[in-house]
Each structure stands twice: as structure tokens, then as C-alpha cells.
C-alpha positions as CSV (number, residue, x, y, z in Angstrom):
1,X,-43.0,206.1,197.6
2,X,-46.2,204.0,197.5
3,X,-48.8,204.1,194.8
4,X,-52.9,204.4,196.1
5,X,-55.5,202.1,195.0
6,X,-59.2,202.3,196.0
7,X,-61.0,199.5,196.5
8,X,-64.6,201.1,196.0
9,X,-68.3,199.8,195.3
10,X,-71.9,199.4,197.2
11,X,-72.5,198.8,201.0
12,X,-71.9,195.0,201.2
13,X,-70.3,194.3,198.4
14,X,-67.3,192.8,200.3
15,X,-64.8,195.5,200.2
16,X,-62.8,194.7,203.6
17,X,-62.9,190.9,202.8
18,X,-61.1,191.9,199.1
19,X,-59.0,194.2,200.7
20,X,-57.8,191.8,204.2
21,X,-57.6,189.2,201.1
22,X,-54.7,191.8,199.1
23,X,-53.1,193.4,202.0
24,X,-52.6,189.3,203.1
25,X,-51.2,188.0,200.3
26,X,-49.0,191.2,198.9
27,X,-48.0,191.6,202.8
28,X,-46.7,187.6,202.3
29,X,-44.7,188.2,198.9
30,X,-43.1,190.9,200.4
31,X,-44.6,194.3,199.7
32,X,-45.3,197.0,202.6
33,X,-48.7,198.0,202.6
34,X,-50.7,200.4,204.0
35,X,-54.8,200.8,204.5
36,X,-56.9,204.2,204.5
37,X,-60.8,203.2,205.7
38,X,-63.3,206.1,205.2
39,X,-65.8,205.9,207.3
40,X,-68.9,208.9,207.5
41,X,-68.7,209.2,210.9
42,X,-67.8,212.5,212.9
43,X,-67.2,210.6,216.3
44,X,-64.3,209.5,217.6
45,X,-64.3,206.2,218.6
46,X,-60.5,205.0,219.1
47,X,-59.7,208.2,221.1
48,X,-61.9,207.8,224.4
49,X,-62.7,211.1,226.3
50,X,-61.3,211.8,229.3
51,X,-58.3,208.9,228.3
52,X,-54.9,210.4,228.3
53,X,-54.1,210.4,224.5
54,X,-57.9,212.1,224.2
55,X,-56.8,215.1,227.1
56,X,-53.4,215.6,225.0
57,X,-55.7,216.2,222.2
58,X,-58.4,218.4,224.2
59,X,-55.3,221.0,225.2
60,X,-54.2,221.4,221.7
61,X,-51.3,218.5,220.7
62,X,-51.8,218.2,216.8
63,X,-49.9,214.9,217.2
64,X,-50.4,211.6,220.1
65,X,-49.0,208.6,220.2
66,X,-50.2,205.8,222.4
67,X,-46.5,203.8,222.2
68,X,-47.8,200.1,223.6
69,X,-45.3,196.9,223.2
70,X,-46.6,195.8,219.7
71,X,-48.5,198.4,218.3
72,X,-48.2,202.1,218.1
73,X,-51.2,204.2,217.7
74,X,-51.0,207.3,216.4
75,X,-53.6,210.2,216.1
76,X,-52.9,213.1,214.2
77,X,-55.1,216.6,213.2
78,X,-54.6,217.1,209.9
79,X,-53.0,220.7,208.6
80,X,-57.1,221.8,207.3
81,X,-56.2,224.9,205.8
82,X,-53.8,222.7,203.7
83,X,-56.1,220.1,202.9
84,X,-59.3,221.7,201.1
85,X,-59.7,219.1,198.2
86,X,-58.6,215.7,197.8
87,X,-55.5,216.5,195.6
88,X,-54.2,218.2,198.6
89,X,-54.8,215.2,201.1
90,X,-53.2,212.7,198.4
91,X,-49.9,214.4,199.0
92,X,-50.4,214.6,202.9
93,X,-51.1,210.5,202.4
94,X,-48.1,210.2,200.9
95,X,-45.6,211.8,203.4
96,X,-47.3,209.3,205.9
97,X,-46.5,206.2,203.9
98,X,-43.5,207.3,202.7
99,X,-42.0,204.0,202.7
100,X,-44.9,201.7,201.6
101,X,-45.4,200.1,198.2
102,X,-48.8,200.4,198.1
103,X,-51.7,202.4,199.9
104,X,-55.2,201.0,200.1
105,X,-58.5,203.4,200.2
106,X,-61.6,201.3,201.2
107,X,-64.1,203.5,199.4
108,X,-63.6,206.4,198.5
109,X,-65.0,206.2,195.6
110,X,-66.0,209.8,193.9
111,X,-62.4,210.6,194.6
112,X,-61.6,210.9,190.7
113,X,-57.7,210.9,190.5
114,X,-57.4,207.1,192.7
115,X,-57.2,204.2,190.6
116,X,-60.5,201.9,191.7
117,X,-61.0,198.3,191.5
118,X,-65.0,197.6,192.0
119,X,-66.0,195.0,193.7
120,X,-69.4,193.7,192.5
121,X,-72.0,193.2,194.9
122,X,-74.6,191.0,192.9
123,X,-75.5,189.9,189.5
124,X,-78.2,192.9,189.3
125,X,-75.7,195.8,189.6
126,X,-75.7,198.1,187.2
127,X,-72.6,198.5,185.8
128,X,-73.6,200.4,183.2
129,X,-74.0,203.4,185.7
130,X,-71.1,202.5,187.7
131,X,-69.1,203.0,184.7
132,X,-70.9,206.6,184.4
133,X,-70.3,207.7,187.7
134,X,-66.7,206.5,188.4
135,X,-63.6,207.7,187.1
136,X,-60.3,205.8,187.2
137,X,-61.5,202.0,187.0
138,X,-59.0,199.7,186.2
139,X,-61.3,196.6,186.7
140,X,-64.4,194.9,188.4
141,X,-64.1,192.5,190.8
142,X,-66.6,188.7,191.0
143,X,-67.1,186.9,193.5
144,X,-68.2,184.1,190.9
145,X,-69.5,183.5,187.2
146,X,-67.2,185.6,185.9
147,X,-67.3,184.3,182.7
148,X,-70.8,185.4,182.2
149,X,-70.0,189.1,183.2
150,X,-66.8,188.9,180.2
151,X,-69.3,187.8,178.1
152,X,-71.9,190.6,179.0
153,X,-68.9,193.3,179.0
154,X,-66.9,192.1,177.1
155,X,-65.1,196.0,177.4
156,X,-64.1,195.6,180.0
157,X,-62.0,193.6,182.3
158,X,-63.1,191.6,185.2
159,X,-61.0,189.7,187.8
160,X,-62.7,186.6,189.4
161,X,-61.8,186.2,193.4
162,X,-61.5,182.2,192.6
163,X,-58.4,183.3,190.5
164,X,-56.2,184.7,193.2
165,X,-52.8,184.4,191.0
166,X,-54.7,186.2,188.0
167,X,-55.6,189.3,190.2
168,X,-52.4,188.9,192.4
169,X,-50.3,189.2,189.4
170,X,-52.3,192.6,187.9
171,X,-51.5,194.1,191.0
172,X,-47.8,193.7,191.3
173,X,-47.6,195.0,188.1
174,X,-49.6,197.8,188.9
175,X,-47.5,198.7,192.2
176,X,-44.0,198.4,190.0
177,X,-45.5,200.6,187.4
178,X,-46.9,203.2,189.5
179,X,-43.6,203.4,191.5
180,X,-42.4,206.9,192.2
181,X,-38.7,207.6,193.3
182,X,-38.7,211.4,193.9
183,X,-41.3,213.6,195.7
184,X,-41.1,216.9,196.1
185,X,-43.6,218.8,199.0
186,X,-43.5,222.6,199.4
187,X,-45.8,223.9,202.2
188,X,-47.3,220.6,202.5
189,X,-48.8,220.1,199.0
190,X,-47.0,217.4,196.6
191,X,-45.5,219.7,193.5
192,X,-45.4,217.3,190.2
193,X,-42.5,216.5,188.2
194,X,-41.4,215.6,185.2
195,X,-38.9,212.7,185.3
196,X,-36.1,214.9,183.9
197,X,-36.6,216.9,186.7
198,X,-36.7,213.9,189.1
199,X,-33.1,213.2,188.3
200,X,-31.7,216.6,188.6
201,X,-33.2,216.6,192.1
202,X,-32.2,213.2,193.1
203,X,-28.3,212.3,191.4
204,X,-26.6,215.3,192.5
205,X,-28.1,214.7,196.3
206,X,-27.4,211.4,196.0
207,X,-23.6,212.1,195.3
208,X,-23.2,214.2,197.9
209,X,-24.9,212.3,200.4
210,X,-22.9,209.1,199.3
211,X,-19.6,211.7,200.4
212,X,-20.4,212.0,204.1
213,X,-18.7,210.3,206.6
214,X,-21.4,207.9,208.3
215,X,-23.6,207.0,205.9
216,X,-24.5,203.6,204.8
217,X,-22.7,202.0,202.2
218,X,-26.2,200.9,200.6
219,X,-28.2,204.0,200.4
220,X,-31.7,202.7,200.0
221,X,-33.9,206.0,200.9
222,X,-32.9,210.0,201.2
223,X,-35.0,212.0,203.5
224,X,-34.3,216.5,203.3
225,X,-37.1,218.9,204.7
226,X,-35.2,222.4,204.4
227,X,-37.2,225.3,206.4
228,X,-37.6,228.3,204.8
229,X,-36.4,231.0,207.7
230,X,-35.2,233.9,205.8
């Protein structure tokens, strides 16, 4: 089960180069990682009219895959009338990357409950109204003289993009720590869990599982949707 991290601040301040940066060098030490863009447009680009995958979607197919030899595409409508506030969409996220270690949201950032790294755009921001406005921040992020913000804000904590190991290192712990084991999703919205709870659900399936003929002597992930028909 991944954990999500937004990498937020203003227009230009380098986001997608800080992100392509992480998802290049956690991808290369061995962790899966995943990348959700906001973007204000309406439009859809990707999904041209009149293309097959975009008449699939005209007649009413909530799901289309375009299956090509090296890349999958995949266009999906989300469930709205399950997704009305964030909190709702953050579970839907996570039954998509399932499997992933780590999630990245470029932007995103008056989404309160995602943990946000800003990236700094200039030596002029004011962070003393970023700090106001944002919720969640584990950190800023410099492109340079970061020993002048540390001394400026000296509260907080600032990660310089000349110290890749530094800001590499944060992050892996972060991933590890935020590591969830269990989920549980009933009509499509994630239901919390107290980790007592988590291992009530997860031992005695676990046992069972590991008593059927056919299954992998290394059990590394259980997947069980159960439909309610009754």
C-alpha cells in the first residue's frame, strides 16, 4: 500500500523537475512509484474525439484501455457520486496504486490531509504565508543558498536540491514509516483502522490462504473484494 506525497508550491517553481528528480532516483534504488498531475483543465487532451478509446467512452464504457506493446494507457470515469471531497478520492487513489510504495501529487496543494514538500520558487517568497495557508508541510525545498533560508527559519526544515543524499534519505524514511499493510474499502470509501484491528483482519486470512492448494509458497500480497448480494 503506497503512501502520498504532494510536491506543491507557485507556478514555476520547478515542481516536475523535483518530482522527474525523485520518481528517478527512488525508481533506481528500487521503490515503485506512482505520479498524480493536477492540471485545471476540463479538456481532454490524451483521449482524441472520434479515436476509438474516445467513441468507447462517448457510448458509455466507464473503463478503456489503449493496450500498445510498451505502454498501457488507461482511462477511467471516476465513481462521482463516491468521490465528493478529497478524503473520498484518497481512497479511490489508493486501490489504483495498490502496489506502489509511494504516490506523487504535483500540486495539489490546499488538499490538507497530503503530506507537502514546497518547493521554493525565489528568494522573495513569502514563506511566512505559505506556512499560513498550507497544512501538512514536512519541509521546503532550495534550489540554492540554503544555508541562508536555515538561518532565516531557522523552524523549520529545508532540504537543498545540491544535497541529493540528504533529501533522498528523508524520503525513504518517510515511505517506510508511512507504510500501510491492511486496507479496508466498503462501497468504495477507505474505512480506518486501528492496528489491532489490522491484524485481526489480516493473520487469520493469511492462515487460511496459506492452506489452499495453489498458492505460492512466499505470499507477498492478499487481494479479497466480497459483493454484498443478499
Amino acid at each position: 500500500m503506497p503512501c502520498f506525497l504532494a510536491i506543491s508550491g507557485y507556478s514555476g517553481s520547478g515542481k516536475t523537475t523535483f518530482g522527474s528528480f525523485l520518481v528517478k532516483k527512488l525508481s533506481e534504488s528500487g521503490y515503485k512509484v506512482g505520479v498524480v498531475k493536477s492540471c485545471k483543465e476540463s479538456e481532454i487532451f490524451t483521449d482524441l474525439p472520434n479515436k476509438d478509446t474516445w467513441v468507447y467512452r462517448e457510448q458509455g464504457a466507464s473503463g478503456v484501455v489503449l493496450f500498445q506493446e510498451n505502454l498501457f494507457t488507461l482511462y477511467l470515469d471516476p465513481p462521482k457520486n463516491n468521490l465528493t471531497s478529497p478524503k473520498d478520492w484518497h481512497g479511490y487513489f489508493l486501490s489504483i496504486f495498490w502496489e506502489y510504495d509511494l504516490v506523487l501529487f504535483e500540486g495539489f496543494k490546499k488538499v490538507d490531509f497530503l503530506s507537502k514538500l514546497w518547493v521554493i520558487k525565489d528568494k522573495d517568497e513569502d514563506l511566512r504565508s505559505v506556512k499560513k495557508e498550507i497544512k501538512n508541510l514536512l519541509g521546503f525545498v532550495v534550489k540554492e543558498n540554503v544555508e541562508w533560508w536555515k538561518k532565516s527559519f531557522p523552524e523549520e526544515t529545508f532540504f537543498s536540491l545540491e544535497k541529493e543524499e540528504e533529501i533522498l534519505n528523508f524520503l525513504k524514511g518517510f515511505i517506510e514509516q508511512k507504510k500501510e499493510k491492511v486496507m479496508l474499502r466498503v462501497n468504495g470509501k477507505k474505512v480506518p483502522l486501528k492496528d489491532f484491528v489490522k491484524d485481526i483482519l489480516a493473520y487469520p486470512v493469511l492462515g487460511f490462504v496459506k492452506a489452499l492448494k495453489g498458492v505460492p509458497e512466499e505470499i507477498l500480497e492478499i487481494e479479497v473484494k466480497i459483493k454484498n448480494q443478499s
